[in-house]
VEXVEX-875869 format. One record per atom (N, C-alpha, C): x, y, z; residue in one letter. Coordinates in steps of 0.05 Angstrom, whole numbers, padded with zeros to 5 digits, always signed. Layout:
BEGIN
XYZa ...
//
This chain:
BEGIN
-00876-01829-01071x -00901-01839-01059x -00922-01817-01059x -00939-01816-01063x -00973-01803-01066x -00982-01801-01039x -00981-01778-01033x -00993-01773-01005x -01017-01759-00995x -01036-01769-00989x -01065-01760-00976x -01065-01732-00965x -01071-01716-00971x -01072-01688-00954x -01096-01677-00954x -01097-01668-00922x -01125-01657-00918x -01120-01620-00916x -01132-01603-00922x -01124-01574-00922x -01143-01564-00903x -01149-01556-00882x -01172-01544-00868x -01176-01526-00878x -01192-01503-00881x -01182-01468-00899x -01184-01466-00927x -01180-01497-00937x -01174-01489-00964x -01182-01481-00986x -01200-01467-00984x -01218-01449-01003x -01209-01416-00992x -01191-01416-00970x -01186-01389-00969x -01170-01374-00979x -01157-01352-00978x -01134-01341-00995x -01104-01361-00988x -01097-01359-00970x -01065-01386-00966x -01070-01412-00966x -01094-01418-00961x -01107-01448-00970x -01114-01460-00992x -01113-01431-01015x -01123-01443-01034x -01093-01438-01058x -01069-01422-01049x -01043-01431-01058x -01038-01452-01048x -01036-01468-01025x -01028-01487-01022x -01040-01511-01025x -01062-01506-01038x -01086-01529-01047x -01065-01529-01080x -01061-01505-01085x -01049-01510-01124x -01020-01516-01120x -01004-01514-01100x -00977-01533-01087x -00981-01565-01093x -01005-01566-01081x -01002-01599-01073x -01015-01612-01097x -01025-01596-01108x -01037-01607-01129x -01022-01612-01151x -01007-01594-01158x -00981-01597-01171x -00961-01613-01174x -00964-01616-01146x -00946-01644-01143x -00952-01669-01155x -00978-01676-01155x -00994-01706-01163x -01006-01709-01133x -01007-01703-01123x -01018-01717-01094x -01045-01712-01088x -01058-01731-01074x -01092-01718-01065x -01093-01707-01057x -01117-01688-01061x -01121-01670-01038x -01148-01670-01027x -01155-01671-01002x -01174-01662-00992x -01175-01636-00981x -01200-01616-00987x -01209-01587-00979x -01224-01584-00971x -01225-01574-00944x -01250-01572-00926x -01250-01544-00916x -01273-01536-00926x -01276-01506-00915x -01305-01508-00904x -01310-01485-00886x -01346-01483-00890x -01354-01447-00894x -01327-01442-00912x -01341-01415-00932x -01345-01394-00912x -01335-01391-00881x -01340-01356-00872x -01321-01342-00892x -01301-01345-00892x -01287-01334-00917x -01275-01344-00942x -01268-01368-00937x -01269-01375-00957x -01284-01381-00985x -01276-01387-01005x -01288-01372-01027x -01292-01400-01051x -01307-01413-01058x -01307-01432-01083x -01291-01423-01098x -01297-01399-01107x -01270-01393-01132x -01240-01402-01137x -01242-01392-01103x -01206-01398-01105x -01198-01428-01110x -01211-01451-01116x -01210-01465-01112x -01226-01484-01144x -01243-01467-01157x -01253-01474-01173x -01245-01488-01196x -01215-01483-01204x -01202-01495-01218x -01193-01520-01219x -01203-01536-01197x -01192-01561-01191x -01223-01582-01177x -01239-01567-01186x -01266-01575-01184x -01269-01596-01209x -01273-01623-01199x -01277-01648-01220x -01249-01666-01226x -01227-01655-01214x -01196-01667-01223x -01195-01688-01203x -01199-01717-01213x -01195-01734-01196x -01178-01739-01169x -01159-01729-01160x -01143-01720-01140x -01147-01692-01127x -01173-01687-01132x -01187-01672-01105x -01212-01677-01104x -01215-01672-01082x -01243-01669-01069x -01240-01642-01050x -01276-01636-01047x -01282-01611-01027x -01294-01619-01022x -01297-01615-00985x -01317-01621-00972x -01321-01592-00951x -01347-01594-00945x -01356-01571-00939x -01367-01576-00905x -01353-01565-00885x -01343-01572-00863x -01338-01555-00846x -01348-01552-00820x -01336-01541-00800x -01314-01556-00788x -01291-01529-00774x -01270-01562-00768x -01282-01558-00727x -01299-01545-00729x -01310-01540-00696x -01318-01576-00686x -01333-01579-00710x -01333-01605-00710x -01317-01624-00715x -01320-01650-00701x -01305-01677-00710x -01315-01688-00743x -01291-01706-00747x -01293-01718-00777x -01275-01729-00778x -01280-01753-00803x -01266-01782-00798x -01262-01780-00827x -01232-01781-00832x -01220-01782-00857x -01198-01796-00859x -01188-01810-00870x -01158-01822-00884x -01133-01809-00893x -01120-01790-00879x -01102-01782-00889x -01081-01778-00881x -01053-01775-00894x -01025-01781-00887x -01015-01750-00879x -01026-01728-00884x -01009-01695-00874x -01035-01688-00871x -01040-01667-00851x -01063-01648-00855x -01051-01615-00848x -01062-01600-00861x -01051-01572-00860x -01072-01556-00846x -01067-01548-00832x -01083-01540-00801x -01092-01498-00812x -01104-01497-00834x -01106-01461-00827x -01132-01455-00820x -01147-01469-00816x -01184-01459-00822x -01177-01442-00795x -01175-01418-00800x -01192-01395-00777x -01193-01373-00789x -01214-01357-00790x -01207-01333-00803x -01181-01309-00791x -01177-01298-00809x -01149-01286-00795x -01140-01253-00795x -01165-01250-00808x -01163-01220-00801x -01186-01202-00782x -01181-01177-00766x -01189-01165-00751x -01220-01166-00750x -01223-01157-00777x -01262-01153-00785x -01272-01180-00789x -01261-01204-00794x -01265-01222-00795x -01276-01241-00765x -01252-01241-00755x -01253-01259-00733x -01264-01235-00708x -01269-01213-00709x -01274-01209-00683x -01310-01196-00690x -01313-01212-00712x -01348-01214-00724x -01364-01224-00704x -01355-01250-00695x -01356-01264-00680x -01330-01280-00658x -01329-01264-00649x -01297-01278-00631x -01302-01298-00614x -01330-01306-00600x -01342-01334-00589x -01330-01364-00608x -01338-01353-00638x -01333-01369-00655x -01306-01377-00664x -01292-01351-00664x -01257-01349-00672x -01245-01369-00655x -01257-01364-00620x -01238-01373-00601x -01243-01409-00598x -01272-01417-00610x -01279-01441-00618x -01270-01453-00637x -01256-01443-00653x -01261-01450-00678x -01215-01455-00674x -01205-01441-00666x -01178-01442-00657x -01170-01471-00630x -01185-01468-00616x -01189-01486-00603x -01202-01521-00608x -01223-01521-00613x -01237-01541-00610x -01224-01550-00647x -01231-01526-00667x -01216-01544-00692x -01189-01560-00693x -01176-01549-00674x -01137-01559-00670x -01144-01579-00655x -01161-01580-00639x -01164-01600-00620x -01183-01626-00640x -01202-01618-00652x -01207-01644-00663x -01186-01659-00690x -01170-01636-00701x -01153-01641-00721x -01132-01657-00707x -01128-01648-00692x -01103-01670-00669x -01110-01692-00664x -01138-01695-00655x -01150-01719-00659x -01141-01739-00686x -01149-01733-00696x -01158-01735-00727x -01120-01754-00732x -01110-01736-00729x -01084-01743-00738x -01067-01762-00714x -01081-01767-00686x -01069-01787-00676x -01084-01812-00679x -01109-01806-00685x -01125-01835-00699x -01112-01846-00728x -01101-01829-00749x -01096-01845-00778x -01066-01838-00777x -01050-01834-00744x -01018-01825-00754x -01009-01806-00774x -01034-01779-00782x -01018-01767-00797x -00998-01746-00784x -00987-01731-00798x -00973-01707-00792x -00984-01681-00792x -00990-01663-00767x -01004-01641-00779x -00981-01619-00777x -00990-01593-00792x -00978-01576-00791x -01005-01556-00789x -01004-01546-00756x -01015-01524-00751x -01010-01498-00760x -01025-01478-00772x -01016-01445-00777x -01026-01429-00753x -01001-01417-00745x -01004-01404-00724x -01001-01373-00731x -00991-01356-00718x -00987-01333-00724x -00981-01306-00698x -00969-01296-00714x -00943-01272-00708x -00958-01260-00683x -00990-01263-00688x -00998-01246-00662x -00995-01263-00637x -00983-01283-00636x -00981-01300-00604x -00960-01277-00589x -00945-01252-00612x -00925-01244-00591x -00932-01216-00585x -00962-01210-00593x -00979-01190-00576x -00968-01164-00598x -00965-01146-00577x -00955-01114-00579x -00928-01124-00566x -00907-01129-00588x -00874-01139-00577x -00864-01122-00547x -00853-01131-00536x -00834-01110-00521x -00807-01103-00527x -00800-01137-00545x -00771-01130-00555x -00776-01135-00591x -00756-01124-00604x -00757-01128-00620x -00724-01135-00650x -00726-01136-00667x -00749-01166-00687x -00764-01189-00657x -00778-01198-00670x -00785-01236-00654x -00777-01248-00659x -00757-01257-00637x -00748-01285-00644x -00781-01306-00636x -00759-01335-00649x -00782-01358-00630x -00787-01358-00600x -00758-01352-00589x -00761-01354-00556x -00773-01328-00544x -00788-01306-00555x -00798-01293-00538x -00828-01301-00534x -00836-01299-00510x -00861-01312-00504x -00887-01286-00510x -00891-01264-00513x -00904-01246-00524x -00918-01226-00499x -00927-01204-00509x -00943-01189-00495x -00970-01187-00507x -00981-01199-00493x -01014-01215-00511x -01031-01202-00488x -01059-01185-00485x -01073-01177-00469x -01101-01202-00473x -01112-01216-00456x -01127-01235-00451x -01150-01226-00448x -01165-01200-00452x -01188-01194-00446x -01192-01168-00470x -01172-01162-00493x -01184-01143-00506x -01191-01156-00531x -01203-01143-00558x -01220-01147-00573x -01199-01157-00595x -01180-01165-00594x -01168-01186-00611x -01156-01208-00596x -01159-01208-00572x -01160-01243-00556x -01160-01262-00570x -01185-01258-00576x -01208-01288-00578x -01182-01311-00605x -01171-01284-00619x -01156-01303-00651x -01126-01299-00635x -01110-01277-00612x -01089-01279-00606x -01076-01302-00582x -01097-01307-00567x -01103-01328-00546x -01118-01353-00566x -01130-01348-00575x -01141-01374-00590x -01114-01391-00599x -01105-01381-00622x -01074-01388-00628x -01050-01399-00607x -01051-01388-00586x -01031-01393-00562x -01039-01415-00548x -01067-01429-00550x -01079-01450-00545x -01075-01470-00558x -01075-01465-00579x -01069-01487-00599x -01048-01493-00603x -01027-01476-00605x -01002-01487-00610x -00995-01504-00581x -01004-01495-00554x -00997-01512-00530x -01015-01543-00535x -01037-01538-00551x -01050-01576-00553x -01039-01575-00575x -01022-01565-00596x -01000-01587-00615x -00982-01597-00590x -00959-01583-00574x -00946-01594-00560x -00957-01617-00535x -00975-01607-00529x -00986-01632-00514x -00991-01660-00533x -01004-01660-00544x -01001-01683-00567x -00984-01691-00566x -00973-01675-00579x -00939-01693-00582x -00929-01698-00556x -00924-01697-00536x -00915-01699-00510x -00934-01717-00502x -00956-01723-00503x -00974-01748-00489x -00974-01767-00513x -00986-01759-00538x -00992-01788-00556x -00976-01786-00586x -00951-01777-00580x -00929-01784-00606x -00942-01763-00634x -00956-01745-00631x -00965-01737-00662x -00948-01721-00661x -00937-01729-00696x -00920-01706-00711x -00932-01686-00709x -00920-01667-00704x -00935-01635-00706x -00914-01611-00721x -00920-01592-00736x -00901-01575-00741x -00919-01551-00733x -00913-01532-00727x -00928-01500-00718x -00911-01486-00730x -00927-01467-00747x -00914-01441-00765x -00915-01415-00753x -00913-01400-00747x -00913-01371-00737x -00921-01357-00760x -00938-01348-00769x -00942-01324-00800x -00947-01307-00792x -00923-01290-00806x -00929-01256-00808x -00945-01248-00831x -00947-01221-00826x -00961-01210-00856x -00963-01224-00872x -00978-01236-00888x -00979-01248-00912x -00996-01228-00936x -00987-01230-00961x -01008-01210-00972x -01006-01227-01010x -01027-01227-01025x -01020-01231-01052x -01047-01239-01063x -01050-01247-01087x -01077-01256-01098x -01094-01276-01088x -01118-01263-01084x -01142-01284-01079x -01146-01266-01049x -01135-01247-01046x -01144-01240-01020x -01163-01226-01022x -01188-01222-00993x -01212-01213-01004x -01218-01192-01002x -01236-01182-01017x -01231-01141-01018x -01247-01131-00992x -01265-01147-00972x -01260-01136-00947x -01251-01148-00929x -01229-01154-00935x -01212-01167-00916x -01207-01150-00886x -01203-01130-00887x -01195-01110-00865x -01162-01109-00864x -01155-01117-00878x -01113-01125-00870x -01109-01090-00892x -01087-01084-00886x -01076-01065-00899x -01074-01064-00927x -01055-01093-00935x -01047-01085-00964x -01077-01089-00988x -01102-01108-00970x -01123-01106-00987x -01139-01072-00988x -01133-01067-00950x -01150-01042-00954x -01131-01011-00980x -01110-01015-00981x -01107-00998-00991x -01105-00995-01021x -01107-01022-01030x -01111-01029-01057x -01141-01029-01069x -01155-01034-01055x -01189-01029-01053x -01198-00992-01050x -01186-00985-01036x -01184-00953-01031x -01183-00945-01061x -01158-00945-01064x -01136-00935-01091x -01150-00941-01104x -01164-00968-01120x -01184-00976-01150x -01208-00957-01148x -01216-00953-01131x -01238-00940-01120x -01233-00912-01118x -01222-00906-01122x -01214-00874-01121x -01219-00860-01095x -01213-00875-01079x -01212-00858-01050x -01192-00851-01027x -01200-00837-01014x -01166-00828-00993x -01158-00852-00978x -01131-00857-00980x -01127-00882-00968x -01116-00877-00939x -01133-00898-00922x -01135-00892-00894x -01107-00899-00881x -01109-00885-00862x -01085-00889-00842x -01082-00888-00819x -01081-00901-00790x -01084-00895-00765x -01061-00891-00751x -01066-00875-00735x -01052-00856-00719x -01029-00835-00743x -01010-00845-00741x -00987-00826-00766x -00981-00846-00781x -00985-00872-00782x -00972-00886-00799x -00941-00902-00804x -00941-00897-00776x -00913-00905-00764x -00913-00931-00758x -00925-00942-00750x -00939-00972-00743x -00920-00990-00770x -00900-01009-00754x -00887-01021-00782x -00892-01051-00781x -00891-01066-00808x -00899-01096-00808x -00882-01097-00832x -00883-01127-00836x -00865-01147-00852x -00885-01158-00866x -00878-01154-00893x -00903-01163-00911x -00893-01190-00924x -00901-01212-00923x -00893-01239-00941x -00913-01244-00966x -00898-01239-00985x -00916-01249-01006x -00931-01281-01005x -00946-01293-01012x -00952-01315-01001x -00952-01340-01015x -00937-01342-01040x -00919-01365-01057x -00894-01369-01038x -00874-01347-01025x -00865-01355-01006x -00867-01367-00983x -00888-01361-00977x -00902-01376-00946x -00912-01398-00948x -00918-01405-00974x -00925-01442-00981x -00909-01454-00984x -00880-01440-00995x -00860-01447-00993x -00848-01465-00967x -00846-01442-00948x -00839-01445-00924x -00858-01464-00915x -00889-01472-00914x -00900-01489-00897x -00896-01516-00915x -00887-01514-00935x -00886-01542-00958x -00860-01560-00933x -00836-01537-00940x -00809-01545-00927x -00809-01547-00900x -00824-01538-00885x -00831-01538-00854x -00846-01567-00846x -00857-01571-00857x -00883-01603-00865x -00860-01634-00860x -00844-01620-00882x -00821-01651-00892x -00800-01644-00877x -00798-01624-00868x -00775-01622-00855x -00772-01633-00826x -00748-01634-00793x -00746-01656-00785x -00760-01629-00753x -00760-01610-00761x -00766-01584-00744x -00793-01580-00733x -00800-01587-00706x -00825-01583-00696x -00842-01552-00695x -00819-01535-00704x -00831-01507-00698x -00832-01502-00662x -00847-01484-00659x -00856-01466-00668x -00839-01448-00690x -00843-01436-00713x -00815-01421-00732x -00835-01404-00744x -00823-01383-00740x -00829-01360-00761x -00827-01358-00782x -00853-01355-00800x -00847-01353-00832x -00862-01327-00832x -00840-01306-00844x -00846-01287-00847x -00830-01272-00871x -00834-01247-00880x -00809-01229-00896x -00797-01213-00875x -00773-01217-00870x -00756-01195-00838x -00751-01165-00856x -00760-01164-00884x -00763-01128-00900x -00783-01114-00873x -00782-01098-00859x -00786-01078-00841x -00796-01052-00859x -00824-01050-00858x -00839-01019-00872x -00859-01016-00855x -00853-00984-00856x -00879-00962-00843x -00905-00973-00856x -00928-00970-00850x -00953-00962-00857x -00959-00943-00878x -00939-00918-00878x -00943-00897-00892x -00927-00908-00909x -00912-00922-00908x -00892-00937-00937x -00905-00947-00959x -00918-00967-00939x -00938-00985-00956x -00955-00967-00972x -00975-00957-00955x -00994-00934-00974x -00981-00926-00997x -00951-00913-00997x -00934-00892-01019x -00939-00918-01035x -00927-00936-01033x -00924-00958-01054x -00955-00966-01072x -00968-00965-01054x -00993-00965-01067x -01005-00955-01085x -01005-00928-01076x -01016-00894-01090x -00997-00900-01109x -00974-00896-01115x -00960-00893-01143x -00964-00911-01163x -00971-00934-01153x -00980-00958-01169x -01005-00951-01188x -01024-00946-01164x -01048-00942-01175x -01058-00904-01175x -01061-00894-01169x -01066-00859-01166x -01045-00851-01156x -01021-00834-01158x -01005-00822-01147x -01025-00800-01135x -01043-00784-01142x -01066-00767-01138x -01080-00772-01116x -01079-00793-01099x -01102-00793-01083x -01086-00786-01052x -01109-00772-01044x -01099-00768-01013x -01094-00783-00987x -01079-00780-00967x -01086-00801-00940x -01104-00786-00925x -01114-00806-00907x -01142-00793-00883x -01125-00806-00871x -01126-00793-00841x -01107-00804-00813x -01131-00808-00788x -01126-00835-00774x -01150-00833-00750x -01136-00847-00738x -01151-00848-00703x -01144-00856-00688x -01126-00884-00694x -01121-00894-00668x -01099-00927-00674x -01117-00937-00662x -01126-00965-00672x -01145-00986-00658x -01130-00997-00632x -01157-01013-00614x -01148-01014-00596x -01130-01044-00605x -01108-01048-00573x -01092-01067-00583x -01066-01076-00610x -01065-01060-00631x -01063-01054-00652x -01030-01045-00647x -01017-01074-00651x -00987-01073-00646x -00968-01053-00658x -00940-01036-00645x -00942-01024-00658x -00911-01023-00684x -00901-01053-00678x -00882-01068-00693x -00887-01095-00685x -00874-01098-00710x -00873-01130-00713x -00859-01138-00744x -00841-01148-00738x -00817-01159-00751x -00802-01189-00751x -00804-01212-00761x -00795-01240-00754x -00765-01242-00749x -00752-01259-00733x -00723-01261-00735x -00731-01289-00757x -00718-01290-00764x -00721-01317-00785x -00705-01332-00793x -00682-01333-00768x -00662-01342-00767x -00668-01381-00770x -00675-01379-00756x -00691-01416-00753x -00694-01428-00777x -00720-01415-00794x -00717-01417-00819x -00694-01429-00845x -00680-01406-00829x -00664-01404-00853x -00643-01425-00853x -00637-01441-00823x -00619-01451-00821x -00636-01483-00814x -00659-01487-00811x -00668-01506-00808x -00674-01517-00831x -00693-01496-00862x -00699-01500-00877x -00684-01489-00904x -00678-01476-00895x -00656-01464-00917x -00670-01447-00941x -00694-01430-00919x -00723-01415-00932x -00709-01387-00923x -00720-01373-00946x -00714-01342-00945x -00732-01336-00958x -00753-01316-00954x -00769-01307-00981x -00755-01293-01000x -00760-01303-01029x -00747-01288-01050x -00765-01268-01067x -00795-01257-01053x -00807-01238-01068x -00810-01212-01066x -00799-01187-01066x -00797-01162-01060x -00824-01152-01058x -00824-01132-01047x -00852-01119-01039x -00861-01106-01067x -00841-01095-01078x -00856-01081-01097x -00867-01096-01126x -00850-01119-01129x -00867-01148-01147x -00886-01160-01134x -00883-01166-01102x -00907-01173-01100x -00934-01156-01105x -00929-01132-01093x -00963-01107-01101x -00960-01106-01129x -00954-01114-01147x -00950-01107-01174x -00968-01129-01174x -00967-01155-01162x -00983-01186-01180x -01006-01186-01164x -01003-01170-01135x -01030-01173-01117x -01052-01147-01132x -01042-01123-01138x -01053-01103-01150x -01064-01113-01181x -01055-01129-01194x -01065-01142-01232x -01088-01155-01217x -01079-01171-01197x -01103-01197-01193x -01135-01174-01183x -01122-01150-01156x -01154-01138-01148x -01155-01127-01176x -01147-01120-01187x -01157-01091-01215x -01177-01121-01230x -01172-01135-01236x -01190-01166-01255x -01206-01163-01240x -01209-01162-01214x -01230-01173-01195x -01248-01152-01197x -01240-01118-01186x -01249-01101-01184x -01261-01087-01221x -01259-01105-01247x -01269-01096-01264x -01287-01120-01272x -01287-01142-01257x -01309-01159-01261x -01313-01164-01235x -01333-01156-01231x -01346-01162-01193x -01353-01191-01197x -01345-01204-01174x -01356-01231-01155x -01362-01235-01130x -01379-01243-01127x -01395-01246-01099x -01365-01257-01081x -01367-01249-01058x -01351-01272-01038x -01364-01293-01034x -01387-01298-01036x -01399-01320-01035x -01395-01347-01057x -01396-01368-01043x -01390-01394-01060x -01406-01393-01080x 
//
């Protein structure tokens, strides 16, 4: 059966792999972005193919569409991004989940919200499982997207608990791979942008600070199988590979300049200082494991910036 899908995000970097998922399949797609980060390009390839459309959309706002799944990512999701405007982040997490909920108890679809790894703050314990409830600070300068998120996933469960909508909620860790944008502010872009550029690649505090990087053909993976699957979430899709900061960088530099130096600065505020998925749920709900190693993934995320970074394109649509 041919199934209607709406993508919120999907002109962004994970919105716009899972816009070429569904497309793949034969199924419609609808794509609604309104371009803070997201990008026409990523998406460009499927511009005129009868089984898509783009529509150009805030999801702050309501909208009336026909569709059988909707994939819930429109928020921006990195640091320089969302705390540009964090009035907007914490609107845009809120009121978009909230009218998408809508949306999907008016035409009975199924949504699958993207949530993410920061609901569990600066950990206290560690890996994360699903049942830890997080150490999240409510008044510092990454709130507005770590509380935003913790909101939303409580109006998926209300939904479902008051008016029957399917809901699935994803947890995403690190994600990193092509189409990501060169000022993104996330690590694996900043240090690959550094490195092409021939500059010292930054590092705060010592570089001890460790994260789980998921390539992000795996993570469409996991939200494809998370979608059809019988599992409400909340579930962690993440890679449970555990690396330093200074790891990442090494991996980098040898790739691209073994020659270039690190600069070390302060640690931002809030600025967790592990984070690792249990992914146990996953694995046994969905029978998902990521299969992409860190050092193939920077190998296909590093080809895609070097194209980018020898033919410049606007971020702009």
């Amino acid at each position: 059966m041919t199934l209607r899908h709406l993508v919120t995000g999907g002109a962004g970097f994970v919105g716009s792999h899972l816009v070429d998922r569904l497309m793949h399949k034969g199924d419609e797609v609808l794509c609604l972005d309104n371009y803070f980060t997201g990008r026409k390009d990523n998406i460009r390839h499927w511009i005129g193919h009868p089984n898509f459309e783009l529509i150009r959309h805030d999801v702050t706002e309501p909208i009336k569409l026909e569709v059988d799944r909707i994939w819930h990512l429109a928020c921006p999701a990195s640091p320089v991004h969302y705390q540009f405007n964090p009035i907007k982040t914490a609107k845009t997490s809120f009121l978009g989940t909230y009218n998408m909920l809508g949306l999907a108890r008016r035409v009975g679809a199924r949504l699958l919200m993207a949530s993410t790894s920061e609901v569990y703050g600066d950990p206290e314990i560690h890996p994360q499982p699903e049942s830890y409830r997080g150490s999240v600070s409510t008044i510092g300068i990454r709130s507005c997207y770590d509380e935003g998120k913790r909101i939303a996933e409580t109006l998926c469960f209300d939904y479902r608990r008051m008016h029957g909508v399917e809901v699935r909620v994803a947890r995403i860790f690190n994600t990193y791979g092509p189409r990501m944008l060169a000022n993104d502010g996330r690590v694996v872009s900043n240090f690959i942008v550094q490195a092409l550029s021939g500059q010292p690649l930054t590092l705060y505090g010592e570089g001890t600070q460790t994260r789980s990087f998921c390539y992000v053909d795996d993570l469409v993976e996991g939200f494809l199988r998370l979608m059809e699957g019988g599992h409400t979430g909340p579930m962690n899709l993440g890679n449970p590979g555990e690396f330093t900061i200074k790891q990442l960088a090494e991996l980098v530099r040898e790739r691209i300049n073994p020659a270039l130096d690190f600069v070390f600065k302060p640690l931002p505020q809030d600025d967790p200082l592990q984070r690792q998925p249990v992914i146990e749920l996953a694995c046994s709900e969905l029978g998902w494991t990521p299969s992409v190693q860190l050092a193939d993934g920077l190998d296909r995320t590093i080809a895609d910036f070097r194209q980018r970074h020898e033919t410049p394109q606007g971020v702009n649509p």
